[in-house]
Residue, then its C-alpha position, 0 to 999 in steps of 0.5 A: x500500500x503506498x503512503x501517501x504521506x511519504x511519497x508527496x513529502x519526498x516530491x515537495x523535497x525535490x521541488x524544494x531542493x531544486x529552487x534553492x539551487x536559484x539561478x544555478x551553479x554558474x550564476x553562483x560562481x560568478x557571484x563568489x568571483x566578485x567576492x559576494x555571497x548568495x541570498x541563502x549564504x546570507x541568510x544562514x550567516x545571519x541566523x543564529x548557528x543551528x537555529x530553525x528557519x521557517x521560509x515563506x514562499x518558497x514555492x511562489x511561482x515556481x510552475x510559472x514563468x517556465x520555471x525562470x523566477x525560483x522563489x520569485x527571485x526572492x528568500x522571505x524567512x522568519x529566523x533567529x538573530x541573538x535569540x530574537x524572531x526576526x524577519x528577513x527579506x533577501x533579493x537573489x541576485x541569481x534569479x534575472x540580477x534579484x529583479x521584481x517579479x510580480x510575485x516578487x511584491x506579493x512576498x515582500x508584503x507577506x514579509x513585512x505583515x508578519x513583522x508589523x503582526x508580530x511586532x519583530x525586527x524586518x532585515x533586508x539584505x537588498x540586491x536588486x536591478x529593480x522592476x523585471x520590466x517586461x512584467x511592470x504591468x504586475x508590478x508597478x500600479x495598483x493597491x498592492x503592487x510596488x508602492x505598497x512596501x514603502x507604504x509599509x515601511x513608512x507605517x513601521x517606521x511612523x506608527x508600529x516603530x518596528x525596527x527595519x534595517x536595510x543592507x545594500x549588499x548590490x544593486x538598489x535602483x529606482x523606487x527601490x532605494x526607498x525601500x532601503x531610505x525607510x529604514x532606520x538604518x542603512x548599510x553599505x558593503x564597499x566595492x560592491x553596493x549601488x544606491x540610486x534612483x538611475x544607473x550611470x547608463x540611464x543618468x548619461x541618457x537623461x542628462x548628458x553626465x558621464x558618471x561611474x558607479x562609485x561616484x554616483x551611489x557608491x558605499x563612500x559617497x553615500x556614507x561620506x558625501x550624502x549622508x544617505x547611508x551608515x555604516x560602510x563595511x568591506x565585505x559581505x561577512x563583516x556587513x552581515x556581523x554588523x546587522x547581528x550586533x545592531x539587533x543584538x543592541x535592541x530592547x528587549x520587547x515587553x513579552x520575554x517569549x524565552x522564558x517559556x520553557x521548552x519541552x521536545x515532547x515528541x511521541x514517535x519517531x521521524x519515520x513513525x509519523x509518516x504513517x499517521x495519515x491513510x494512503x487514501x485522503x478519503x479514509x478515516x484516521x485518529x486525529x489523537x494521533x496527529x496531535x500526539x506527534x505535535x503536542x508537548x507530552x503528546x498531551x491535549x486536556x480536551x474541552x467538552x469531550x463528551x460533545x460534537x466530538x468531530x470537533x477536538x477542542x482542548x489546552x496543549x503546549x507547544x514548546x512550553x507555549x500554552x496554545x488553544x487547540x482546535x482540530x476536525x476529527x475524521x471517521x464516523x463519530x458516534x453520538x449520544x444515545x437516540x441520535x445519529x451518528x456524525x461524519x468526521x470531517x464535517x461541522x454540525x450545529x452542535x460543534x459550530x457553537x462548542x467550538x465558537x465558545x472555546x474560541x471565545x474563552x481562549x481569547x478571554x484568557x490571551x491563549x494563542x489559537x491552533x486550528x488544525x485543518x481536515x474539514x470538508x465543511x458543514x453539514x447540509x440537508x433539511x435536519x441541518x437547516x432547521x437546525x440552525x446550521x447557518x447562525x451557529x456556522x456564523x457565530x463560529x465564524x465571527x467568534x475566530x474572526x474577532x478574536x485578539x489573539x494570535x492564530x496558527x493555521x497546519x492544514x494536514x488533509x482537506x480544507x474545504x468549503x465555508x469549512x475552511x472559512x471558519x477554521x482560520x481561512x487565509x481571509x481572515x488573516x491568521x498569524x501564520x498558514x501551514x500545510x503538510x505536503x498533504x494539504x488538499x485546499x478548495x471550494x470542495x473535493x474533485x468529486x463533489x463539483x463533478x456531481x454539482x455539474x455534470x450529477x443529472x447528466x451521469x444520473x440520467x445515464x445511468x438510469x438508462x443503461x448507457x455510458x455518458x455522452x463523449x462530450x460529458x466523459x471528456x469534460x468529467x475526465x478534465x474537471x476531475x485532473x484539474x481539481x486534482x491540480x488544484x487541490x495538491x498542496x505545491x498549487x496552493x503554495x505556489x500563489x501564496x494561500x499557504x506560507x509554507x509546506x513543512x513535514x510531520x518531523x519539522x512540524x513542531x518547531x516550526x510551529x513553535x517558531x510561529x508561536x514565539x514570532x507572534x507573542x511579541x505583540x501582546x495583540x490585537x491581532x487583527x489584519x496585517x497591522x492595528x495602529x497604536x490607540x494614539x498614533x505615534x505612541x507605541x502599543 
């Protein structure tokens, strides 16, 4: 029997290991020749040595553009920097000289949201020729296009006083010197860095000078001359020490997260936890099991167990951090006596309002959120409407949406229908999302949409004895592969509905990175950044 599981984490694997390769070997030789280091190499250096690494993004656009924008040209990351959860934005100079692609802009954004959410120090490691202008249309205009990162640097800098440093490791042309004139502090490597809003070819088009590099936006003339930058550094290493030592210089916030302490917890092995899931998504499974690999102790103190038991509502830790889990439970659920049982997997009247008054009292207490996706949606038919299906799935919904405190998202099978809404959906500007390379997200299963829209025809056929029409067989064949496509966890990833795929192995670290991101702000968490009740105050 095959494990699903296995098989979709070592495609991912593969996938992933390919786009780190960015712009390929020769690119990267050619960057060491003018003693830089890639975007990756840079990041590792400013990490904490053997510390985690959650990266945002790294499958955006990989299945466009024939495969030429690899993490769109650009390494997003939430890592450690002297113990402190930081954000990074780095340009690969690899991918088309770290241009901007569309999807570049869509993971700048994410990057700084999650700083301006968390309230955590943003690095950018700048090494940019600009706009990739054959693509200006998806990056230039618009409410979300360009603009809207120095929109974001200015609201960091005015109202959130979010720290944002800026190294100019390369090039910065054009509007995109704002993004580094924004920060709080700029620094420059000698020899190798450029900051202006034209290049020596385009200022000798515009106005007749002839100018080299060095003069016009240099590392000496933009540390001794304007005044633009601060710190001039002689090379790559030292540059990246020196951003390690500001941090390091930076108060502590008012929610010391380190003082939490940490638990390893885990209840099986690596090898062990890919046999948690079934080999087919449509067959039932424990979730028990799944929260024994991630928990600490392996441990949940469930709330109101006896009831809606398709919902597993309970307190947990995750590394120490006290967190409000909220899980779907697959299989057949039995009830209480006289009634029917519950499909597992979906949301009744009962476990709407039992998990919309755990959320509630989470909030109360300040208990970070968990929801821990394998939903198909809510349950429909007469008994469910008559019911109240739709005030209770309501009452769930507002009660996530309003809620002040930080919430996680870890899809491990389905996400499907208003389901997926009310467990934390992308739309409702949860903290982090995640998914295991299982991850299965849309409006409902491949299978359900080709009974909506082509049920009556295949009925009919059926009735009389006949195989469905050519025309219907070939439109079901291609509604079923592309809800397959669509449905596979690298599609999600790939637009962004998803920060990252992470592996049952790495699935508690990462998640306590997440969580001890999110405990700086001691809230509110609401959209992708609340102003202080008094602007210029800090919160």
């Amino acid at each position: 029997m095959s494990n699903r599981l296995r098989e979709l984490s070592d495609q991912v694997r593969a996938l992933e290991d390919k786009l780190r390769e960015a712009g390929g070997a020769k690119k990267i030789e050619k960057l060491h020749k003018e003693g830089k280091l890639t975007a990756r190499e840079r990041v590792d250096l400013l990490r904490d040595p053997g510390s985690g690494m959650l990266e945002v993004g790294l499958l955006v656009a990989y299945d466009q553009y024939k495969g030429q924008a690899p993490a769109a040209g650009v390494v997003t990351a939430i890592i450690r920097v002297h113990g402190r959860e930081t954000v990074v934005v780095a340009n690969d100079a690899t991918v088309k000289a770290g241009s901007w692609w569309p999807e570049t802009i869509k993971k700048i954004l994410r990057a700084q949201e999650i700083a301006m959410r968390c309230r955590i120090p943003i690095v950018y490691l700048v090494d940019s020729a600009g706009v990739n202008l054959p693509y200006q249309g998806g990056v230039f205009p618009g409410q979300y296009g360009a603009a809207r990162i120095f929109y974001y640097n200015s609201i960091m800098r005015r109202y959130l006083r979010i720290p944002q440093i800026a190294a100019v490791m390369g090039q910065c042309v054009a509007g995109g010197a704002y993004l580094p004139a924004l920060s709080d502090v700029i620094l420059m490597v000698k020899g190798s860095s450029f900051m202006g809003l034209a290049g020596p070819n385009l200022v000798k088009g515009a106005t007749g000078e002839v100018v080299d590099a060095e003069t016009l936006g240099g590392a000496s003339t933009h540390t001794e001359v304007s005044g633009v930058a601060h710190y001039s550094l002689d090379d790559d290493p030292s540059c990246i020490a020196k951003i390690r030592d500001l941090i390091e210089r930076l108060p502590m916030t008012s929610r010391d997260v380190a003082l939490f302490p940490r638990d390893s917890g885990a209840t099986a092995n690596a090898d062990q936890l890919y046999d948690l899931l079934p080999a087919d998504h449509r067959m039932s499974y424990d979730m028990h099991q799944i929260l024994g690999a991630i928990l600490d102790n392996g441990k949940i103190d469930e709330f109101q167990e006896g009831i809606a038991r398709e919902m597993i509502c309970g307190d947990a830790r995750i590394d120490g951090i006290s967190v409000g889990v909220i899980a779907n439970q697959r299989g057949l659920i039995k009830a209480r006596e006289g009634e029917k049982p519950h499909f597992g997997g979906i949301v009744y009247t009962e476990s709407a309002e039992k998990v919309a008054y755990f959320i509630d009292r989470c909030d109360r207490l300040g208990i970070p959120l968990l929801f821990i996706q394998d939903v198909s949606g809510f349950m429909v038919g007469t008994e469910a409407e008559q019911g109240g299906i739709i005030r209770a799935g309501a009452r769930f919904v507002e009660a996530m949406a309003t809620a002040l405190v930080p919430k996680i998202v870890l899809t491990v099978n389905h996400a499907s229908g208003a389901g997926y809404y009310a467990m934390a959906g992308q739309g409702f500007d949860p903290d982090f999302i995640l998914s295991w390379p299982t991850g299965r997200m849309a409006v409902m299963e491949g299978e359900s949409a080709i009974q909506a829209v082509h049920g009556p025809a295949l009925e009919n056929a059926k009735k009389t004895g006949n195989t469905p029409p050519p025309e219907v067989a070939a439109a079901v064949d291609e509604m079923r592969a592309d809800y397959e496509h669509q449905l596979d966890a690298r599609y999600a990833a790939a637009r962004g509905f998803v920060d990252a795929i992470v592996y049952p192995e790495n699935t508690r670290e990462m998640l306590s990175l997440a969580l001890r991101a999110t405990l700086h702000n001691p809230g509110p968490h609401l959209g992708p950044f609340v102003l202080p009740p008094h602007l210029g105050e800090t919160t």
